[in-house]
N, C-alpha and C positions, 0 to 999 in steps of 0.2 A: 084693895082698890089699886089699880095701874096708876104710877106715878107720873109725870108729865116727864115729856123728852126735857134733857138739862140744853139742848138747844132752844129753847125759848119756856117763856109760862105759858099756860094756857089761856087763850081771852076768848076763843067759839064756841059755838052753841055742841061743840061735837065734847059729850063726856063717852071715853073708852069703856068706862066701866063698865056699862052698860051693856057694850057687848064683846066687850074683850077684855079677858083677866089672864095677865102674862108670865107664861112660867116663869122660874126663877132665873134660867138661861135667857129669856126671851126680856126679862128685867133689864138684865146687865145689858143687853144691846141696846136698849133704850134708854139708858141712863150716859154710856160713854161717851165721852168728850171728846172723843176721836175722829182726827178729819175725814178718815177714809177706815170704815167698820167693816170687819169679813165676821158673819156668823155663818155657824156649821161646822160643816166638817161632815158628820155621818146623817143618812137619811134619819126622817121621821122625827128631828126634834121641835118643827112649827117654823122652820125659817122664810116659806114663804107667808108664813100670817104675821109673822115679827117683820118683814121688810113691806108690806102692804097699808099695815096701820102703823111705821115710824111715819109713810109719806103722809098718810092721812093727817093723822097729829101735828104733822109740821105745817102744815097746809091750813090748817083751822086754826094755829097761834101766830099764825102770819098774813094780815088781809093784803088781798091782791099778790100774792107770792104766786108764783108757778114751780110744781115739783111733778119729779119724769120717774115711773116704772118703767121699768123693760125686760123683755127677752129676746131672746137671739131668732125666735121665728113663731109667724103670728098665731100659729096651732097651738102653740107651747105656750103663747099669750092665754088662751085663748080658755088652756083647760086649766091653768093655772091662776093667775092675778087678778083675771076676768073674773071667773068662775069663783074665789073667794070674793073679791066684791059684792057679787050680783047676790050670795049667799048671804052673806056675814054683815054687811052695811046696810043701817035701815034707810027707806026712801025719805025719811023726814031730817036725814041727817044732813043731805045734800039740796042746793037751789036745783041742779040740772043735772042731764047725763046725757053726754051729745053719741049715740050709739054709731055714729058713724066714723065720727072720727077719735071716740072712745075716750073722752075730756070730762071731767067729771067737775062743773060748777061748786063750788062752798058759798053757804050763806055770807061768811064776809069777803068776797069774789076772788077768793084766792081760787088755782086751778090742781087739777090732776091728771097728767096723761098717761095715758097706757098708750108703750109701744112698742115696736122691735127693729131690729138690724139684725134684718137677714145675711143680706151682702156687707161686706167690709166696709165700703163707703155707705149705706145706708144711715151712718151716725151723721155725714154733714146735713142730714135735714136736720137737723137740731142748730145750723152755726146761726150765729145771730139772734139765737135765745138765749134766758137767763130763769136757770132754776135752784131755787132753794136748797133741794134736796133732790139728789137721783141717787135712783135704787135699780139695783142689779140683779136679779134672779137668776139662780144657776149660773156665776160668773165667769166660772172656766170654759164656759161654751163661748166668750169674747176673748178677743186677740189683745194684745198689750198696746195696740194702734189705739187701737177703739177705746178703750177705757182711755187712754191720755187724751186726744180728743174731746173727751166726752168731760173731763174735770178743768176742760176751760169755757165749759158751758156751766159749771156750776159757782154762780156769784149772785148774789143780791146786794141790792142797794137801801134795806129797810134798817133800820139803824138799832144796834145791837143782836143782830143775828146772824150767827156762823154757820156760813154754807158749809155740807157737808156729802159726804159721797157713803154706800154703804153697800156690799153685797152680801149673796147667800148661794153656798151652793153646797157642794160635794169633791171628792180632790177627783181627778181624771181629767179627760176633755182633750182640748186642742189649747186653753189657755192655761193646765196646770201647772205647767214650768213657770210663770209668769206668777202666778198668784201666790204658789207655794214661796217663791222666791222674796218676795212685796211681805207678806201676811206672817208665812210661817217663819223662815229663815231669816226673815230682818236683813235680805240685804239687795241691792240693786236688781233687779231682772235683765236676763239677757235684752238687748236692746233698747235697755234705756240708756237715751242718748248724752245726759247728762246725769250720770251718777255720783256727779259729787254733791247733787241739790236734794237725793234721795234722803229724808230725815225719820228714822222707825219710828219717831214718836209720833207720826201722822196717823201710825197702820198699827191698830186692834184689830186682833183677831178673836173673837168670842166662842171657844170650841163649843160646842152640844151634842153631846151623842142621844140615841133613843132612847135609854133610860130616865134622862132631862126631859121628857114629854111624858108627864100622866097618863096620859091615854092610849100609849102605845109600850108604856116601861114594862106593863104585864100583858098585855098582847103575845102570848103564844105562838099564836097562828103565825103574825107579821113576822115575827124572830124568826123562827120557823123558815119563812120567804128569804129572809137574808142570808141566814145560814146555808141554804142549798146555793147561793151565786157559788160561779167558776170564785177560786180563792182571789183573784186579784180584783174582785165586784165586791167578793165579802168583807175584805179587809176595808176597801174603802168604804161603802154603804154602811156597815154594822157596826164599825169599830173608828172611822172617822180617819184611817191610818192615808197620811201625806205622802211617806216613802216608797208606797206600792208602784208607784209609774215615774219613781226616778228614774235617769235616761232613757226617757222616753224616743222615739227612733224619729218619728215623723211629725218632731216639733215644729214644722213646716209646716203643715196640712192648716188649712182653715175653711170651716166653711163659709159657702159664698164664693170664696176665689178659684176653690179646687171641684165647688160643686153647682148642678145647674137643675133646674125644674127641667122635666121631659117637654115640657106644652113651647119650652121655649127653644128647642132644637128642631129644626125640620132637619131629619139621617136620611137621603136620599135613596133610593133600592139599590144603587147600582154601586152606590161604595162598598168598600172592602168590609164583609162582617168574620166573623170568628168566635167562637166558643169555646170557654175554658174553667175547666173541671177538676176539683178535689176530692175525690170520689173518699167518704165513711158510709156506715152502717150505722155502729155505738154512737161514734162522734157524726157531725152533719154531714152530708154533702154540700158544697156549693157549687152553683155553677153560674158564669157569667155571661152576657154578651158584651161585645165589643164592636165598634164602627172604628174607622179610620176617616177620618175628615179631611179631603184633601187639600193641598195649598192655597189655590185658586179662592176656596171658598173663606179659608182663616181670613185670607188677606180683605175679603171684600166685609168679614165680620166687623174686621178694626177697623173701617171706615163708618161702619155704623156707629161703632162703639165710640167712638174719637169725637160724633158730632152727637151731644148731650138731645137737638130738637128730633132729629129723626131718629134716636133711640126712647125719645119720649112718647111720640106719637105712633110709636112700631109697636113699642113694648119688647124691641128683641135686643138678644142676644146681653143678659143682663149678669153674665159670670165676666171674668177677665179671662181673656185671649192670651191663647202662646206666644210666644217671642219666638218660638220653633214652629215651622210646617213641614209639615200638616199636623192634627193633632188627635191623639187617642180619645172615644168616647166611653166611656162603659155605660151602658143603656138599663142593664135588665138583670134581676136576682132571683135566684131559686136556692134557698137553704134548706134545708130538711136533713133530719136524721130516720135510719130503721126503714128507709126504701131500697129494697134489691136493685141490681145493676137495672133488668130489665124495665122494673117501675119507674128509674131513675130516666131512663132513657128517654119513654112513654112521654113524661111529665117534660122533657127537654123539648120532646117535638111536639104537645100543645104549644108551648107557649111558642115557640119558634113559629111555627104558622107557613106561611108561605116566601118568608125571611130569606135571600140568597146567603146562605152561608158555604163558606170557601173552604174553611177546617174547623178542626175542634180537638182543641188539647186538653189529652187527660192525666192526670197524677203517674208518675213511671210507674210506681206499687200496681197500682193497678193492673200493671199488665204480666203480674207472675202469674204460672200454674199452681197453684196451693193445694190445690187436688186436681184430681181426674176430669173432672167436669171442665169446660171453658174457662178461659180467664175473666174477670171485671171489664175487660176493653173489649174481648170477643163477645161478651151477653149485652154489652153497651152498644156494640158494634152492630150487633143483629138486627136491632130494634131501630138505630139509627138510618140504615143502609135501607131498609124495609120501606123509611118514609122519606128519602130522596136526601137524608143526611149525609155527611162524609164518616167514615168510620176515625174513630179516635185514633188520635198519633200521641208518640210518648212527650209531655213536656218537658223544655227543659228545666232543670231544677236546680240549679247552681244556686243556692240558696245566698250567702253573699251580694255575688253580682246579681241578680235578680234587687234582691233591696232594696240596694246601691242604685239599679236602675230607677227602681219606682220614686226612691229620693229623688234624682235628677231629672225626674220627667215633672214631676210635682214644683221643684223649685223651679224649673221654667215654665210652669202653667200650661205644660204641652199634656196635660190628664185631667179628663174632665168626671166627674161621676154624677148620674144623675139622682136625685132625692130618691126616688123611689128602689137604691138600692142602699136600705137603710143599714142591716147587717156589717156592710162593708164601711161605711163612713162614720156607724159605732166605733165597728174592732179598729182601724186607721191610730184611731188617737192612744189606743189602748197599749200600744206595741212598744216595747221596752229591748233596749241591749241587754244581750249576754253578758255576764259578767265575764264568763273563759272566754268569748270570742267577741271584743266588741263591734267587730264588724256585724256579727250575726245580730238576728233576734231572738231571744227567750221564749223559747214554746210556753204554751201555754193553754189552759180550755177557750177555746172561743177564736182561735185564730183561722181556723178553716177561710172563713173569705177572703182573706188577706192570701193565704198561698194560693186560692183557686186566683184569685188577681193576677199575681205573680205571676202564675203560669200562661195568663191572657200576655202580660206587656211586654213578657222576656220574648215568650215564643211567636206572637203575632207583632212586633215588630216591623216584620218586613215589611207588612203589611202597609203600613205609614207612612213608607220610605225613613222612618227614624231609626239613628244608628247608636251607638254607646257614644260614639267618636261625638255627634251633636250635641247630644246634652254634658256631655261633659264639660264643655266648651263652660257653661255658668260661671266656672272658678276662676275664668279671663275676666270677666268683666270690667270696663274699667268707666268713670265719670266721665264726661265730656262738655265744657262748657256750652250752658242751655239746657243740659238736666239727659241728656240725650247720653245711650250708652253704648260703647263697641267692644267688640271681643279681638281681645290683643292673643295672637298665639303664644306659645311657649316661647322665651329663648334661651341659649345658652351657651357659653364660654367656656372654652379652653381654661385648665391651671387653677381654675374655684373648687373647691370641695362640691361636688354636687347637691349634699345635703342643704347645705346655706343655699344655694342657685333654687332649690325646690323652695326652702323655708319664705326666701325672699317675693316668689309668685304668690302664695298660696296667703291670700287673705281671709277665709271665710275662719267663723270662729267654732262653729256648730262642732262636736268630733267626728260626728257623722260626714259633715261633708266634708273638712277638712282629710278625712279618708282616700274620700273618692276623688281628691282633687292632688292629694299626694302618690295615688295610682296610676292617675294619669297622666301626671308630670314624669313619674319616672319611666311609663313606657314609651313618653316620647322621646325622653332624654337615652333609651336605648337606643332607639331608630336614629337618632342625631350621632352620637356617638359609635355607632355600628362604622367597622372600617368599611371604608367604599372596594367595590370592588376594583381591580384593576381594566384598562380597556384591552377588550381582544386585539390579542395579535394577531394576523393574518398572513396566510404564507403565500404568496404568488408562484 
């Protein structure tokens, strides 16, 4: 029989036994005294039915408490938290279940919500509540904002009961740095603001790998499933392993801020579109679109954005806006593997349609002779030209600066992607440094979206009117009383060691962008330093 959570005894009518008897991993999560619980690590050990019925249980030994599930978006609610509920919970355990707004009553009127934060700010509709218990599902899919936020909503006032906070996930994501840091490593996470109040006695982490779940430890098949992931899925997934997406590249990326639903974009016909291609066979092809959104139009976003009633009443424009204009969109995805140029091309212009497209860049490889036959860009070319397409031109591939760019267009929020190109805002967070080259990134299986990207932001650039020279500007940043921020240029002095003159600009802490902001410095400090030329002489 399931033992009661040691955060309170049991006094409701709700006995677990009945229908939940918890592995021996799924025990120890419910037994720890820990203010803030991470269970996991590897899939398939029960951590979203261990983080569903702590809330339940704390919820029934607490009348009139309110406790909060969540995930990061209401699909993933939806087939998850929900979907165990609506199974696993009998109706006679609960007084009500408000299906609308997904609050589930207890006989001693304590509550239960199910919810999500999608967007970054989506956590203040929670300010001004007070819940017992909040639970996290798949926690590395939240940003380190959102979670600190969200533990100063967790308080009660019922006397002898310790609020407490709890997640479950998998390592990877957009928040791994953050959780690996907090949970595994026992020590501050990058931006936390006050790490000297950071205390590891707060943060259990309860590993579980598959083999900790009966019902899946001799599962064949599932093993089986895990074992074929790209290695850096397998590692994390089957084996629970934290290490696999240290230095991760685009600890930046979040979603919500860097990504938007299509329904909420109106892309005009007449802006700038382009298409860009990482042409496989073995491995996928991807291929992108792209819009260019011009000034004119950012500016009148953040006017909607800026006033809370007329983005209430619109329902638009519900991502954050660049601080750069115009701004890059990527609209549209096609991955596939084992399609010929020809079929590749076909499948470019269904979905293209009647789409003004200006170019289309394809991978350089692509465009050698390997045999006798046409090259990949000429059989792509054929088929393109045929349906009023541009024929492909070689991208650029400056791997590096390419990166470096998508870094800097992301940290200014000048790159928007929309949901439905999911491949792409998987692999984003997946991307890891070279160890030999840590400017670069670490190939790997599964990166195809990411270079067909690349080769959209590097090469169709122009398009935007954005330059390297703009975004790179983010590493000026400077405060300005009233919260308000300006970009201070370079400067610099005669007689200082250079290096210091650089050291002393360069605030950011990331390595990655501290990179691209010590690149920058020092090709301005050549142009600064470059001897002037002399004024013409003139002979009369």
């Amino acid at each position: 029989m399931a033992k009661a959570s040691s955060h309170g005894k049991s006094r409701g009518p709700l006995r677990i036994a009945d229908c939940y008897l918890p592995f021996r991993r799924q025990q120890e999560f419910h037994t720890s005294r820990a203010k803030y619980r991470l269970f996991g690590g590897a899939a398939g050990p029960g951590k979203t039915k261990a983080l569903l019925w702590e809330a339940l249980l704390q919820a029934n030994q607490t009348p009139h408490c309110d406790t909060l599930l969540l995930r990061r978006t209401y699909p993933e609610l939806e087939s998850s938290l929900l979907a165990y509920f609506r199974r696993d919970v009998p109706r006679k355990f609960y007084k009500s279940y408000n299906e609308s707004k997904h609050v589930v009553t207890w006989h001693n009127g304590a509550t239960t919500r199910f919810g999500y934060c999608r967007n970054e700010n989506d956590v203040y509709q929670y300010q001004g509540a007070e819940f017992l218990f909040i639970g996290i599902d798949e926690l590395t899919h939240f940003t380190l904002k959102q979670w600190q936020f969200l533990t100063s909503r967790n308080r009660c006032a019922a006397r002898g009961r310790s609020p407490c906070m709890a997640g479950a996930t998998n390592p990877g994501n957009i928040g791994h740095a953050w959780v690996k840091a907090l949970w595994v490593d026992h020590v501050p996470a990058p931006g936390f603001e006050r790490p000297d109040l950071y205390d590891p006695r707060d943060y259990q982490f309860i590993r579980a790998r598959l083999d900790d779940n009966p019902i899946y430890a001799n599962d064949a098949e599932y093993r089986r499933t895990l074992e074929a992931l790209p290695e850096h899925l397998r590692r994390a997934f089957l084996e629970g392993d934290w290490s696999v997406f240290a230095g991760q590249y685009f600890d930046i990326f979040e979603i919500g801020r860097h990504t938007a639903r299509p329904e909420d974009l109106r892309l005009e016909p007449w802006w700038p579109r382009w298409i860009s291609i990482d042409w496989g066979f073995q491995h996928p092809s991807a291929v992108y679109w792209h819009c260019a959104m011009p000034a004119e139009v950012n500016s009148r976003k953040s006017k909607v954005q800026s006033n809370p009633e007329v983005q209430r009443t619109t329902g638009a424009f519900d991502f954050q806006l660049s601080t750069l204009n115009p701004q890059i969109v990527t609209y549209r995805e096609f991955v596939q593997n084992g399609l010929s140029p020809r079929m590749l091309a076909q499948a470019i212009v269904e979905r293209t349609g009647r789409e003004p497209v200006q170019e289309v860049f394809l991978s350089p490889d692509a465009f050698a002779h390997r045999t006798s036959e046409a090259s990949i860009a000429e059989q792509l070319g054929e088929v393109l030209a045929a349906n009023g397409l541009p024929r492909p031109a070689p991208a650029d591939d400056d791997r590096i600066g390419g990166w470096q760019w998508m870094y800097q267009l992301l940290e200014n929020d000048a790159w928007v992607i929309t949901d439905n190109c999911a491949k792409l805002i998987e692999c984003i967070p997946q991307l890891v440094r070279d160890n030999a080259r840590v400017e670069d990134i670490r190939k790997m299986d599964g990166d195809d979206p990411a270079d067909a990207a690349r080769y959209g932001l590097v090469s169709g650039a122009r398009f935007s009117e954005l330059t390297q020279n703009d975004a790179s500007r983010v590493g000026a940043r400077h405060a300005v009383p009233g919260g308000a921020e300006v970009v201070q240029p370079p400067r610099f002095v005669h007689g200082m060691p250079l290096g210091e003159q650089i050291a002393r600009q360069v605030s950011a802490e990331d390595p990655t962008s501290r990179a691209i902001h010590y690149q920058r410095l020092e090709s301005e400090a050549q142009r600064f330093f470059r001897p002037k030329k002399l004024p013409r002489r003139w002979n009369w």
